[in-house]
N, C-alpha and C positions, 0 to 999 in steps of 0.2 A: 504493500500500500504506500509504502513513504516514498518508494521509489518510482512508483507512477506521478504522487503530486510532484517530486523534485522535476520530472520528465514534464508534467503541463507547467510549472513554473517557467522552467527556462523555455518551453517552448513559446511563453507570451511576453518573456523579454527579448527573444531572438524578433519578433512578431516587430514590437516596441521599438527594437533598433532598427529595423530592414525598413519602418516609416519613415524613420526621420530622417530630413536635410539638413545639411549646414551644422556650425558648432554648436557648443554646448554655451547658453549667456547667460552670465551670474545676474541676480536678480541687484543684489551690494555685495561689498567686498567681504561683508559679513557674514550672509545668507548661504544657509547649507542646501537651498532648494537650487535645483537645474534646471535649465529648460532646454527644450530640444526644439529645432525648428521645421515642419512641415511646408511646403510649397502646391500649390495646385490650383484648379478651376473649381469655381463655387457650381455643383449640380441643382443643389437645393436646400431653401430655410425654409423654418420653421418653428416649431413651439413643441416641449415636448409636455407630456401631463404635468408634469409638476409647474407648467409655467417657466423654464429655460428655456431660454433662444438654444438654435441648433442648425449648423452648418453643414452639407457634408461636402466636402472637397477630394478632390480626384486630382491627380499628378499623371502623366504620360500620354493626358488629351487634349487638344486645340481649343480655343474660345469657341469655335465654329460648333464644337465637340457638346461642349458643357451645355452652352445655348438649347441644344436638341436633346440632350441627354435627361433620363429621369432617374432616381433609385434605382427603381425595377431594371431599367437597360446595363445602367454600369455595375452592377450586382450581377448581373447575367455574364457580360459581356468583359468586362477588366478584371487584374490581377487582384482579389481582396487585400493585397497588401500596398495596394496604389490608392484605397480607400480610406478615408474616413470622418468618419462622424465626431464634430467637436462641439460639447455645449459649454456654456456660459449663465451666471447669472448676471452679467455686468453689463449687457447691453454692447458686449466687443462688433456684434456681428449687425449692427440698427443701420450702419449705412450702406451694408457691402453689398451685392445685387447679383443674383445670379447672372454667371459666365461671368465673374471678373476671376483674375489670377491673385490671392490670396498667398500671404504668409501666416500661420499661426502657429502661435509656440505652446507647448504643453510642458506640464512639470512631469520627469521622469519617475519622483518619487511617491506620489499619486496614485492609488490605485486606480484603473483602469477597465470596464468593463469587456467584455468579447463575445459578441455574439456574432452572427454569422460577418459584420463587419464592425471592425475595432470602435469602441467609443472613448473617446479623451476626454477632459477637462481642459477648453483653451484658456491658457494665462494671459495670451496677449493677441491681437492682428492687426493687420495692415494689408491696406489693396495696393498692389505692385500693377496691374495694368487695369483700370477703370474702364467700364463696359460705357460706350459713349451714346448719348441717347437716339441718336441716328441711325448707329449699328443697328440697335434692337428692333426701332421701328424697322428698318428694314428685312429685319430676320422676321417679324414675325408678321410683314409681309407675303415675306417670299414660303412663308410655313403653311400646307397646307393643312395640318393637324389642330387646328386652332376652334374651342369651340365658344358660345355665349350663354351666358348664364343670367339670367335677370331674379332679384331679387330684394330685398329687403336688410342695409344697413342695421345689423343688433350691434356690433360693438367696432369700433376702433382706436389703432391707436397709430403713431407715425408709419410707421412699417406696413400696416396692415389692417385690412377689413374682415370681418365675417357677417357675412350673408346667409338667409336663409329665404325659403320661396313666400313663408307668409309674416305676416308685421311682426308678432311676438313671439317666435320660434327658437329660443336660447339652446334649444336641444342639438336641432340639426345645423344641414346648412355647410359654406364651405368658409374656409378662411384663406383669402389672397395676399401674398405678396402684394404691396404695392410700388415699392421702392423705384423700380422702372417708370413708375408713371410721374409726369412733370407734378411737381411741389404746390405749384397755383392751383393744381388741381384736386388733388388730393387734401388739400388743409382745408379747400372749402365744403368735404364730405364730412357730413353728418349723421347720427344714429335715424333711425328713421325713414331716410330716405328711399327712394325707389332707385335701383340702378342696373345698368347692362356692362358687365363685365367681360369681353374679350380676353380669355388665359389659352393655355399652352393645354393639349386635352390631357397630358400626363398628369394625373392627382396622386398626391400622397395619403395612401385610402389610413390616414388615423383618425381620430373623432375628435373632433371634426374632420373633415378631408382637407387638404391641403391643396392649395396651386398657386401659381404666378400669375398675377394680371397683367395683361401688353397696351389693354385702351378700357376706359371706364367711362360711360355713356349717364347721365340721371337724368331719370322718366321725372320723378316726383318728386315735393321737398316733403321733409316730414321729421319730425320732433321723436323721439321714446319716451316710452309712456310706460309703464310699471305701477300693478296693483298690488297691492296685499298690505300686512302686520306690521308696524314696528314692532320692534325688537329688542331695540337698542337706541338711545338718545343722549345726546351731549348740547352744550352750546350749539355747537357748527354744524351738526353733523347728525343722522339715524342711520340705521338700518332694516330695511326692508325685506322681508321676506314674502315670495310670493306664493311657497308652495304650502307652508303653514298652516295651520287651521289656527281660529279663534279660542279654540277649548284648550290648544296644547300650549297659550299663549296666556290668558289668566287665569287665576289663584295659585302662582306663581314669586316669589320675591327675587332681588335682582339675583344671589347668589345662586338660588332652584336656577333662572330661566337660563341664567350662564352655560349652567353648568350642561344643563338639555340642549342647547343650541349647538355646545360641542360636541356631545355625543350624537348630534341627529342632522344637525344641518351644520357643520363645521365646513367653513369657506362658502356655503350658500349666499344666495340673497344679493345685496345692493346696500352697498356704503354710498351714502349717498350725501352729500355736501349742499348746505341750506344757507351758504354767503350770496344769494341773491333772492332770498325770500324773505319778506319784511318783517319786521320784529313783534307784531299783532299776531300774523299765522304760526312763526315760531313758538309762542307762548300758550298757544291750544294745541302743540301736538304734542301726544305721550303716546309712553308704551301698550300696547294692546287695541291702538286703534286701527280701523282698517281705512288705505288711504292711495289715492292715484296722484300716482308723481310724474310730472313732462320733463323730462328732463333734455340737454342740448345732444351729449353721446352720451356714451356709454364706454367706459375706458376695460378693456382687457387684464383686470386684477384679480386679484383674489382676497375676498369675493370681488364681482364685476363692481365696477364705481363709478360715479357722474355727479353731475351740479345741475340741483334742481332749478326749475324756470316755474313750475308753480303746483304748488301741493290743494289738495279735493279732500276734505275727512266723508268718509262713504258712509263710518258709523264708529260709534264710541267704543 
């Protein structure tokens, strides 16, 4: 037995070094951590369940490559050790855009996960050749695998949208890349909205699904709107819970409903920020009421969060 794990040990350090480029960069002169350097083309981001951005980067294929490439294709198709997956919680990867050529460093001392294709922790990155916004236009032009998805704005945030086909759908739905698409247009998207999405037809089938958008068209304007409980109250700030009942909500004190809200709906619901709702309506809202909130978006946290535009009491 001892001699099988010494055998998968070294086998996912031989793995660990046959990835990396370039030398080893001390983090200070002081610091026992290493970092190793990777090189390659961005295939595909995203988001993993826990809410980490996630990269995956390929080495020994063209921009031309990356562009048309998905998961499924260079998992099939290239050497798993030309592959890999790097998450973050730091926001390393908010500007990078698929098919740009990518540096990222990882710490060697790190444990590292390995499934069928290596996962790292990136410590650090940098884009070495910038995907130029004419390029893309043009590739996915000239792409004929390109489909349209019309939907329903539930959350955003710089990076990205998720859509679903009807107005209050938090379940399903796809989440886009937006990062390719020009800045003026994308900052003036809102939760709510109606819109036509242009992506690349390769999806990243996790839950949500995943894809890249190339052109983003809006049908409609439209606000988020969110019904159910408070839950939680401060100064600035409630939370909302939609899927809640009334009864599991009072004869309750604050430590009981805490403590239930962790065991039962931990990360649920809507933190929801009351800085532009006047100081009369904030004064009549409490815990266990039921209440419709409009709010501008709806940001991608945990739980989802946004700034109310005007709160409804439905009932005490």
């Amino acid at each position: 037995m001892k001699s099988k794990f010494l055998v998968t040990i070294l086998a996912i350090i031989s793995i660990l070094i046959g990835c990396a480029d370039g030398k080893v960069i001390r983090l200070t002169d002081s610091a026992k951590e290493s970092l190793r350097q990777f090189q390659g083309y961005v295939v595909e981001k995203g988001t993993q369940d826990d809410g980490r951005e996630k990269v995956l980067v390929v080495k020994g294929i063209t921009q031309e490559d990356a562009l048309k490439a998905s998961y499924d294709s260079v998992a099939k198709n290239e050497n798993h050790e030309n592959i890999v997956w790097f998450v973050n919680d730091k926001n390393y990867f908010q500007e990078i855009k698929k098919g740009e050529k990518v540096n990222v460093w990882w710490n060697t001392e790190k444990a590292a996960t390995l499934p069928s294709i290596l996962t790292l922790e990136a410590e650090k990155a940098e884009v070495v050749q910038k995907l130029e916004q004419a390029a893309l236009k043009e590739e996915a032009e000239s792409n004929e695998d390109l489909f349209k998805t019309t939907g329903y704005i539930q959350s955003k945030n710089p990076t990205s949208i998720w859509i679903s086909s009807e107005p209050d759908d938090k379940k399903n739905g796809t989440v886009f890349d937006i990062t390719a698409i020009d800045k003026n247009k994308t900052s003036a998207l809102k939760t709510g909205q109606k819109v036509q999405v242009t992506h690349h037809s390769d999806l990243m089938y996790s839950n949500p699904a995943q894809g890249t958008a190339v052109e983003i068209e809006l049908f409609e304007e439209g606000n988020a709107v969110v019904q159910g409980y408070i839950v939680r109250k401060d100064e600035d700030t409630i939370r909302v819970m939609d899927k809640i009942t009334k009864e599991e909500v009072v004869g309750k004190n604050h430590e009981g409903l805490e403590a239930y809200l962790r065991k039962h709906y931990d990360s649920e619901g809507y933190s929801i920020s009351l800085v532009k709702i006047d100081k009369k309506t904030k004064s009549l809202l409490h815990i266990g009421q039921k209440v419709t909130v409009t709010m501008d978006w709806i940001f991608l946290t945990s739980p989802l969060s946004g700034t109310a535009l005007e709160i409804k009491i439905e009932e005490e």
